[in-house]
C-alpha positions as CSV (number, residue, x, y, z in Angstrom):
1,X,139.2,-82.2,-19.8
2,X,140.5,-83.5,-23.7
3,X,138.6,-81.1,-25.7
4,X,137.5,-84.5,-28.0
5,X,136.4,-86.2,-24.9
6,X,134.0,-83.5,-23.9
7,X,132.4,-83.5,-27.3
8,X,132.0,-87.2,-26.9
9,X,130.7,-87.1,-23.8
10,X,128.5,-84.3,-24.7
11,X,127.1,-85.9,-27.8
12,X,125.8,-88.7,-26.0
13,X,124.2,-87.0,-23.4
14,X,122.5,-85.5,-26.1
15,X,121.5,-88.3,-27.7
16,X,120.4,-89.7,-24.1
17,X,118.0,-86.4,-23.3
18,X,116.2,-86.2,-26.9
19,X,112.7,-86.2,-26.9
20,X,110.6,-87.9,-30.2
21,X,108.1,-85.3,-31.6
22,X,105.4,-86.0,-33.8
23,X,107.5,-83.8,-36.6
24,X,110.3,-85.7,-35.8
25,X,108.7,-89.7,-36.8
26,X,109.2,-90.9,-40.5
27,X,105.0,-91.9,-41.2
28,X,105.9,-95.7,-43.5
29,X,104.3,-94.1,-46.4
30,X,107.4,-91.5,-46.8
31,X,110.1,-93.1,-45.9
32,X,113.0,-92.7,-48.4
33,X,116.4,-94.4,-47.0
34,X,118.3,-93.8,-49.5
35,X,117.8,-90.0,-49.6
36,X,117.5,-88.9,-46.0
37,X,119.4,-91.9,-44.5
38,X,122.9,-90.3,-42.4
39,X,125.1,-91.9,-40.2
40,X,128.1,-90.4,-38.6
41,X,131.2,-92.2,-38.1
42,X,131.8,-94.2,-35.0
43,X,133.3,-92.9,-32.0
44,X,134.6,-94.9,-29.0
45,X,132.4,-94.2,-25.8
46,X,134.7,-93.1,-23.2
47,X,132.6,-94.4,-20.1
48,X,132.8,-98.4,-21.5
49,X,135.0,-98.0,-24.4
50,X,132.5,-99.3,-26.7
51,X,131.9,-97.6,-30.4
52,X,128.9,-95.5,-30.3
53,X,126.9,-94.1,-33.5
54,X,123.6,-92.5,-33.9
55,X,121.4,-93.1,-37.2
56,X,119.8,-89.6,-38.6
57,X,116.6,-89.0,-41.4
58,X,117.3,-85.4,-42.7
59,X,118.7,-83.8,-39.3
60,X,116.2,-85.5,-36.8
61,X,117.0,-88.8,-35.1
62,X,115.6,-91.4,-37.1
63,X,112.4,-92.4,-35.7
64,X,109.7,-94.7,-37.6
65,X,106.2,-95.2,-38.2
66,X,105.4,-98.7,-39.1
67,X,101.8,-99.8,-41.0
68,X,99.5,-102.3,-39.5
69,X,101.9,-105.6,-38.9
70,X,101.4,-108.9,-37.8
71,X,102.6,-110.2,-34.6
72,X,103.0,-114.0,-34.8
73,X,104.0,-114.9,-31.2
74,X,103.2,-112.1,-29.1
75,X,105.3,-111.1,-26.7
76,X,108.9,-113.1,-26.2
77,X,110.8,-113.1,-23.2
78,X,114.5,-114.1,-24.2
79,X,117.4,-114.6,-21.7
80,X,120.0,-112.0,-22.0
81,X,122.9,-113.1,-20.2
82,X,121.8,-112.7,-16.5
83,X,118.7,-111.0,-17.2
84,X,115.4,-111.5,-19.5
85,X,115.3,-109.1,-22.5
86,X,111.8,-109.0,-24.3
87,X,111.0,-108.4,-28.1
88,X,107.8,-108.2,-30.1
89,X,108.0,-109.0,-33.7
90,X,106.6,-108.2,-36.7
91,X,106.1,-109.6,-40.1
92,X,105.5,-108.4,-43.7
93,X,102.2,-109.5,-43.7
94,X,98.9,-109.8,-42.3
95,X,96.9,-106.4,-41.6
96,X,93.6,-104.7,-41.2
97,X,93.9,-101.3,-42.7
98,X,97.5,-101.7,-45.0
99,X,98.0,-103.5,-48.4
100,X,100.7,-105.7,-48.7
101,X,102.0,-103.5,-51.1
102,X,102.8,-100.9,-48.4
103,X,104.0,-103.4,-46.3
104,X,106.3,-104.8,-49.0
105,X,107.8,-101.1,-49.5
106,X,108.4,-100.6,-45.9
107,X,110.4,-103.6,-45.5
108,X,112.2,-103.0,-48.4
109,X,113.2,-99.4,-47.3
110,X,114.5,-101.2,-43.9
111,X,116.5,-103.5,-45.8
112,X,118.2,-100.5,-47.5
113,X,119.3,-99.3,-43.8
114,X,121.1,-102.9,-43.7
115,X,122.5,-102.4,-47.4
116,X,124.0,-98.9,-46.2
117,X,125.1,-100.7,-42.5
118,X,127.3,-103.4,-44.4
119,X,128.7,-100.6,-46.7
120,X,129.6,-98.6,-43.3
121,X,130.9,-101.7,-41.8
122,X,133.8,-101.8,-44.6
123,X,134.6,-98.3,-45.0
124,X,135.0,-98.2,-40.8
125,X,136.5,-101.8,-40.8
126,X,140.0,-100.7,-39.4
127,X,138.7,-98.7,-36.5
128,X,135.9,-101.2,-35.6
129,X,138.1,-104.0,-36.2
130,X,141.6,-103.2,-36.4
131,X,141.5,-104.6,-39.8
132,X,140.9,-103.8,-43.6
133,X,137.6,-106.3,-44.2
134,X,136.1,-107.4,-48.0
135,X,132.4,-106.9,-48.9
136,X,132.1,-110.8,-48.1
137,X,133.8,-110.3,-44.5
138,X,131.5,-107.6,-43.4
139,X,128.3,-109.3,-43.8
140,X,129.6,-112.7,-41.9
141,X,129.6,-110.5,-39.3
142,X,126.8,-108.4,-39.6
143,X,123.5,-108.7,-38.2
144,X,120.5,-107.4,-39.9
145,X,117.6,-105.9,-39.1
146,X,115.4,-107.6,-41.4
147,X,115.6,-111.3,-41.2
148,X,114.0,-113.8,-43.5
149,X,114.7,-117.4,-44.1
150,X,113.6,-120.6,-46.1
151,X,111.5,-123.3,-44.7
152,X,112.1,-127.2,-45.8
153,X,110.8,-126.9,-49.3
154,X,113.2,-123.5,-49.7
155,X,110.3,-121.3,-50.0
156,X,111.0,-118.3,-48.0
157,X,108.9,-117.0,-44.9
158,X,108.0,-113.6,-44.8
159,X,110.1,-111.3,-43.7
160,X,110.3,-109.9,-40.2
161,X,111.7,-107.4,-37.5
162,X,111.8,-108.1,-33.7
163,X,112.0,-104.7,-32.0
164,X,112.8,-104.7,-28.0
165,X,110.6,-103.5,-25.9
166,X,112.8,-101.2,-23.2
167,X,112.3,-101.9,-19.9
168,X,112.5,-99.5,-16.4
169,X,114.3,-100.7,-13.2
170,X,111.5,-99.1,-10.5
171,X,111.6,-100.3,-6.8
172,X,109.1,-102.7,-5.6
173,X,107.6,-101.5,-1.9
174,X,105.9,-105.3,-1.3
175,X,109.1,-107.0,-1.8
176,X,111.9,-104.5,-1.0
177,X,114.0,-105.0,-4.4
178,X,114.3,-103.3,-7.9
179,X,112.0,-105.2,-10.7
180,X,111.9,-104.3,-14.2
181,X,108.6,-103.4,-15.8
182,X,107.9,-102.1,-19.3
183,X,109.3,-98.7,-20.6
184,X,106.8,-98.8,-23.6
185,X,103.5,-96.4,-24.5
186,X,100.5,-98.7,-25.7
187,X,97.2,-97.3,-26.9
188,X,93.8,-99.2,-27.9
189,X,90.2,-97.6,-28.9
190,X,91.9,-94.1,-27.5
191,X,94.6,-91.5,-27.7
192,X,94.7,-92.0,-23.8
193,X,97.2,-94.8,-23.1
194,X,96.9,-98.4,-21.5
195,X,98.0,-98.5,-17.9
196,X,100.9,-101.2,-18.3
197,X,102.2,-102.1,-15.1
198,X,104.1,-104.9,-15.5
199,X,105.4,-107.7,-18.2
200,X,102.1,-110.0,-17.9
201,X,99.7,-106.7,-18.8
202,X,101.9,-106.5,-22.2
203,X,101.5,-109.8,-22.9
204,X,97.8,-110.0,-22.1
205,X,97.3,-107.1,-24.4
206,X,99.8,-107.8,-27.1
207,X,97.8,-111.4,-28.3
208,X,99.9,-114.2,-30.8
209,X,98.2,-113.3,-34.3
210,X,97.0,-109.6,-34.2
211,X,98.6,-107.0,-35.6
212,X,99.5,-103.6,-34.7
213,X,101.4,-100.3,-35.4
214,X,104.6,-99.5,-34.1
215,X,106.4,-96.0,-33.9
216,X,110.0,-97.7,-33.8
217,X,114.0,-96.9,-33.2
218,X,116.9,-98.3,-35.4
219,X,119.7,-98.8,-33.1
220,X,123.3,-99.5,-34.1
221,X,125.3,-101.9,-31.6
222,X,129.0,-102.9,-32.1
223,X,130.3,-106.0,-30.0
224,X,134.3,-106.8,-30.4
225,X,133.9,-109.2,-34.0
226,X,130.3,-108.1,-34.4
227,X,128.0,-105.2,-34.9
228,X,124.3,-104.7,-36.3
229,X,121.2,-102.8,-36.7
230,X,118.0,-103.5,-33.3
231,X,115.0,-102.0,-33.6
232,X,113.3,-100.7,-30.3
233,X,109.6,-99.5,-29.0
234,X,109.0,-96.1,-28.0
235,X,104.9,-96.6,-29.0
236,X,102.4,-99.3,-30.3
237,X,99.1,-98.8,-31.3
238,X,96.4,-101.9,-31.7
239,X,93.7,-101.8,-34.0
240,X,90.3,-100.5,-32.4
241,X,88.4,-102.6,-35.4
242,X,86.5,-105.9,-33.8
243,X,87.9,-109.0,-35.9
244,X,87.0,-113.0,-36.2
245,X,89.2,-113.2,-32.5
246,X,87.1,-110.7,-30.7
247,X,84.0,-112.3,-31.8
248,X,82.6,-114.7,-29.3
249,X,79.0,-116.4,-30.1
250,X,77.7,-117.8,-27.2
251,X,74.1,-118.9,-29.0
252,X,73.0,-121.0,-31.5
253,X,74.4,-119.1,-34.8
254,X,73.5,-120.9,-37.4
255,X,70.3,-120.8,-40.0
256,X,68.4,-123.4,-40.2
257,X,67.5,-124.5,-43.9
């Protein structure tokens, strides 16, 4: 075998088989992309000739903790060609425990990861795209983590990620076929997880409005004219605190005057 192929190979089987330890997960509070940030160049993926890259803090694969972060619609189900892909996202605002100053600071440090990915995307133009590219080109064609955008009046909505939730291909016994069911760790009021068989338990659990805490992946993708930063799910925790939505008063409530 090429000598360069088996490296390739071997470097993403490694990538494929690392485990995420606790030492190993960026807590929002330090996170610093400008100083631990690394990224390698591309290399073409010899099993679907695709470019392949791996984003590093310091010499672990980057891995992040996010604060406490509203989720606006839940979970989405999205088609994705001829399957469903599913997301949950999160915006700058709206927690139980995290000032929006915190919040403000992580989602600036995620937009530095885009800053640094359009900067990449130039100096690799050639090999990604068989072409020298400007500043100006680059970012036409690159998609951002962070997304944000004006509404009629041009006052912009908060800003906001939509990390994927990975999903498992397990065989269903009652039907005889494969189905897809959540690849995603989810705890609530204990360190013991949620049992989460299937897409409907995530969405009963993850409710439009709440917010919770994600430990999240920045992925890099590269299509043929396009390439940008996804986030994914490895772990979300939900706040264990009772708010105004848990509350139900089935009495009269009121004082009388």
């Amino acid at each position: 075998m090429d000598i360069k192929k088996f490296f390739i190979i071997h470097n993403i089987k490694k990538m494929e088989e690392t485990n995420v330890t606790t030492s190993a997960i960026v807590r929002f509070k330090d996170l610093d992309i400008k100083n631990h940030m690394i990224i390698h160049k591309p290399f073409l993926n010899p099993n679907n000739n695709i470019f392949n890259t791996q984003i590093f803090y310091d010499n672990h694969i980057m891995i992040l903790e996010t604060p406490y972060l509203k989720t606006p619609f839940g979970l989405t189900t999205y088609q994705k060609g001829p399957k469903l892909g599913h997301s949950i996202t999160l915006m700058s605002c709206g927690t139980y425990t995290d000032s929006q100053e915190v919040i403000t600071k992580f989602f600036n440090e995620l937009k530095k990861i885009d800053e640094i990915m359009i900067t990449y995307g130039q100096k690799y133009s050639k090999l990604l795209f068989n072409k020298e590219m400007s500043r100006e080109e680059i970012i036409k064609i690159y998609d951002s983590g962070v997304r944000g955008k004006l509404d009629s009046k041009g006052i912009p909505y908060p800003d906001k990620i939509s990390p994927k939730v990975i999903k498992n291909e397990v065989y269903n016994e009652e039907n005889n076929q494969m189905e897809s069911v959540p690849k995603i760790v989810l705890f609530k009021n204990s360190k013991k997880p949620l049992e989460i068989n299937n897409w409907n338990d995530l969405e009963n659990v993850i409710e439009k409005g709440r917010s919770l805490r994600g430990i999240i992946q920045p992925k890099v993708y590269f299509l043929k004219d396009r390439y940008g930063i996804s986030y994914e799910y490895h772990q979300i925790k939900l706040p264990s605190i009772v708010t105004t939505n848990d509350i139900q008063l089935g009495n009269y409530s009121f004082s009388d005057d």
